[in-house]
C-alpha positions as CSV (number, residue, x, y, z in Angstrom):
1,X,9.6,-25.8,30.1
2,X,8.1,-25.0,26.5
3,X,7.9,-21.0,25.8
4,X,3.9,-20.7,24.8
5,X,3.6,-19.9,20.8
6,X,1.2,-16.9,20.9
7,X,-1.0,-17.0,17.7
8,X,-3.0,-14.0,16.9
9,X,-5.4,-14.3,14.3
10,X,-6.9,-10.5,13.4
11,X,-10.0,-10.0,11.1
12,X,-11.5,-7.1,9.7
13,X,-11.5,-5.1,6.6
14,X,-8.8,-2.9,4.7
15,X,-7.7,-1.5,7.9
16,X,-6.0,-4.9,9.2
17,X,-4.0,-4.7,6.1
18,X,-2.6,-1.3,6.4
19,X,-3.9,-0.1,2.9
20,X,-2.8,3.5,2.8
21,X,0.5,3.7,4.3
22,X,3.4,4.2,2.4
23,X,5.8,2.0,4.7
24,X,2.7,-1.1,4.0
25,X,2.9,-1.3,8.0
26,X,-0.7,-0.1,9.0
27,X,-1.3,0.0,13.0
28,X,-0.9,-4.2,13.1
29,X,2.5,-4.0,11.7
30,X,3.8,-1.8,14.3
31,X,1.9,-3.0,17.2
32,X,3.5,-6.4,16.4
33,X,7.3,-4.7,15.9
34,X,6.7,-2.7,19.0
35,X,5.9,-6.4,21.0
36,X,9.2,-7.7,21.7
37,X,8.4,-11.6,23.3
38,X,10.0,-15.0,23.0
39,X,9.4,-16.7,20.7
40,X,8.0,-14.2,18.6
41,X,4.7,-13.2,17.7
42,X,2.8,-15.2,15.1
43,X,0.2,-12.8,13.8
44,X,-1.8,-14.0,11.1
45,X,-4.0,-11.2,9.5
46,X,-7.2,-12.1,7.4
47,X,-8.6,-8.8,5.9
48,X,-11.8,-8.7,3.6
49,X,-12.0,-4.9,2.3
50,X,-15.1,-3.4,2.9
51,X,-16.5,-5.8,5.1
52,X,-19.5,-5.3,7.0
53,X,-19.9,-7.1,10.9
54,X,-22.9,-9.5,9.3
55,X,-19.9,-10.7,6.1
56,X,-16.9,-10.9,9.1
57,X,-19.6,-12.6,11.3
58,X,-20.5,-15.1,8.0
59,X,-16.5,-16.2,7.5
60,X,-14.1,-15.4,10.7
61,X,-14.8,-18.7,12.6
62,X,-14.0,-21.1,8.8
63,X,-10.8,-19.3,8.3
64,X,-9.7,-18.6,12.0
65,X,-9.9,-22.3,12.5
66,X,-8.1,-23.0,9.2
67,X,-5.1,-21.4,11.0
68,X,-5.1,-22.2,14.5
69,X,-6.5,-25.4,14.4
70,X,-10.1,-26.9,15.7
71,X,-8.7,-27.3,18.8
72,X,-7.2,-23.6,19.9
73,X,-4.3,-23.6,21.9
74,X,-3.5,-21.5,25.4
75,X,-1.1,-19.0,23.7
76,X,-4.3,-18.6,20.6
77,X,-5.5,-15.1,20.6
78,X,-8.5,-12.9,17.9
79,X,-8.5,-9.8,17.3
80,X,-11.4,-8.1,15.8
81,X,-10.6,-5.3,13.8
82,X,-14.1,-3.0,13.2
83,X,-14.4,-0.2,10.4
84,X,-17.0,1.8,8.7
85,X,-18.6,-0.5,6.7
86,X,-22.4,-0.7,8.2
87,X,-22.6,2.8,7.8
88,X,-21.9,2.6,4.1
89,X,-24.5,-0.6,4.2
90,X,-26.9,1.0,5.9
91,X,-26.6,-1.8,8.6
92,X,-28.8,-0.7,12.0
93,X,-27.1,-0.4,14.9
94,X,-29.1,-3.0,16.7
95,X,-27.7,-6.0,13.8
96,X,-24.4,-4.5,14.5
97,X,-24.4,-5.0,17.7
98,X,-26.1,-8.3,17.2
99,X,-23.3,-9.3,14.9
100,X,-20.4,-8.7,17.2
101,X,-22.0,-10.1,19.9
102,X,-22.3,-13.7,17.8
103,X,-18.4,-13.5,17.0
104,X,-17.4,-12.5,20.3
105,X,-19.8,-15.4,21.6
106,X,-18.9,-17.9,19.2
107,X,-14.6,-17.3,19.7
108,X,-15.7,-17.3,24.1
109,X,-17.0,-21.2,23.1
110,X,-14.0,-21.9,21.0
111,X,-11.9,-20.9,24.4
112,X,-10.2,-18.0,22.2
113,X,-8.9,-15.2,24.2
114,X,-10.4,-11.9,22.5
115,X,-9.8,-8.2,22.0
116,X,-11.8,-5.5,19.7
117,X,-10.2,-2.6,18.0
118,X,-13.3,-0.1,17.4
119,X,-13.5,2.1,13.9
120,X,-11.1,5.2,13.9
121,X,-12.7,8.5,12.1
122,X,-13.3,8.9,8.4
123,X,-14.3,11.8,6.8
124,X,-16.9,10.3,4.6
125,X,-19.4,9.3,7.8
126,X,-21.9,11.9,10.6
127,X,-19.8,12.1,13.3
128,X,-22.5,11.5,15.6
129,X,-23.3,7.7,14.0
130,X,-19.6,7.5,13.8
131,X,-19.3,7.9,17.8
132,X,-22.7,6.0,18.3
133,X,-21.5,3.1,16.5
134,X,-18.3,3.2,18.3
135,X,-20.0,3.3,21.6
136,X,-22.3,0.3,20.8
137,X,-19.4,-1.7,20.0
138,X,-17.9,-0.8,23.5
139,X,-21.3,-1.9,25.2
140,X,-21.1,-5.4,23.4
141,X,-17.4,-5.8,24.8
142,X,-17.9,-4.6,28.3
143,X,-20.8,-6.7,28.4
144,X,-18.6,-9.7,28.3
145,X,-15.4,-8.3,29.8
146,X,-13.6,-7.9,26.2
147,X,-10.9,-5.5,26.1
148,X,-11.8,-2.4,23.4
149,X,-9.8,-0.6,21.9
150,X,-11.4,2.9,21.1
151,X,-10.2,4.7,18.9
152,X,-12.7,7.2,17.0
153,X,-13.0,9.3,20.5
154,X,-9.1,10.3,21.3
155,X,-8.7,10.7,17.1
156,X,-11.8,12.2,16.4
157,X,-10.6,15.7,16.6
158,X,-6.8,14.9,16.5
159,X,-5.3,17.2,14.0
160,X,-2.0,15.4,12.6
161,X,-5.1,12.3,12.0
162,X,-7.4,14.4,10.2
163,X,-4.3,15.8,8.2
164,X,-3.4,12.4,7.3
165,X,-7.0,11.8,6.6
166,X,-7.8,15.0,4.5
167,X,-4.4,14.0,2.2
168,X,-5.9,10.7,1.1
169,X,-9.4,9.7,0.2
170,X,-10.9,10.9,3.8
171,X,-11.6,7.0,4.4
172,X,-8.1,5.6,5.3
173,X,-5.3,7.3,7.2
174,X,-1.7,7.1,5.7
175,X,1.6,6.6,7.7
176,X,1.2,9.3,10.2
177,X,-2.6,8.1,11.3
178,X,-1.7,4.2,11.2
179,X,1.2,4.9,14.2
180,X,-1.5,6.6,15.9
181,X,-3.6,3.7,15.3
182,X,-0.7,1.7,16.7
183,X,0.0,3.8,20.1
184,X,-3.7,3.4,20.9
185,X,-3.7,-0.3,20.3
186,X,-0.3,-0.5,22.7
187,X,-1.2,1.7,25.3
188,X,-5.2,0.0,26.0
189,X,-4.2,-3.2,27.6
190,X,-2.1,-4.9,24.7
191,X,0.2,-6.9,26.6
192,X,-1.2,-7.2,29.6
193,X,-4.1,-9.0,27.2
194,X,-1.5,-11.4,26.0
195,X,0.2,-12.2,29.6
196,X,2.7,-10.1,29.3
197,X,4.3,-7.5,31.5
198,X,3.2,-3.7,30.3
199,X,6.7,-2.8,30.1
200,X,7.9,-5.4,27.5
């Protein structure tokens, strides 16, 4: 019997891509380390910097497809990576919600097996929209039984992340915050949203 090939296509913005740390692993280059399965991973990341939900909402399914194929696969899997950028666009809460929803929608009709990693803390937003954007994202999800990741609540007020925050520009963490990025991401449901046993 044929092992399944499991695809991961993850979009978002700067965050996907690790900008920041020193070892250029961010929290997708250790979650994918840390996943030991055979065959291995195939994890293709497709960052935009910056990106708002209505500009990831605008591209993910042309260049999701362009990888996996218009015809996904069992073992084809999304990840949506969210950040800070519709605070910085002055994007309501209700669009964001309203753009997530369409993306999470659109991969359910393509037959894509989906999981969100919420924004972590920056230094540069109101806590309080930080944790109410956070939380709307998590009402989109649950809505349709999507795993979420959440990740501004347990870092919020962790201190090595607001070290790592406070040593760069208060935006993006550096090597310390990306592992914590990572632990978060492996310890809410990772494997057992890829069919594997929690103990690989």
């Amino acid at each position: 019997m044929t092992a399944v090939v499991r695809r991961i296509c993850v979009v978002g913005d700067e965050l996907v891509a690790g900008v920041g740390d020193a070892k250029a692993l961010g929290w997708l280059g250790r979650v994918t380390a840390r996943t030991a399965v055979e065959p291995p991973l195939v994890v293709l990341p497709l960052p935009v910097p910056g990106e708002t939900t209505a500009g990831l909402a605008a591209r993910w399914e042309v260049e999701v497809m362009l990888r996996l194929g218009p015809e996904p696969t069992p073992g084809d899997h999304l990840v949506v990576a969210l950040g800070h950028a519709d605070l910085d666009a002055g994007i309501s809460l209700a669009r964001s919600r309203l753009n997530l929803a369409n993306v999470l929608d659109t991969a359910e009709s393509r037959r894509l097996r989906t999981l969100v990693v919420g924004p972590p803390p920056s230094a540069r937003h109101e806590p309080d929209r930080q944790a109410e954007l956070s939380a709307a994202f998590a009402d989109v999800t649950t809505r349709r039984r999507i795993p979420y990741v959440e990740t501004y609540a347990p870092l919020a007020r962790h201190e090595q992340w607001l070290a790592d925050l406070a040593e760069g520009d208060g935006r993006l963490p550096g090597q310390a915050g990306y592992g914590l990025m990572a632990w978060l991401v492996l310890h809410s449901g990772w494997h057992r949203w890829l069919g594997l046993p929690d103990d690989v």
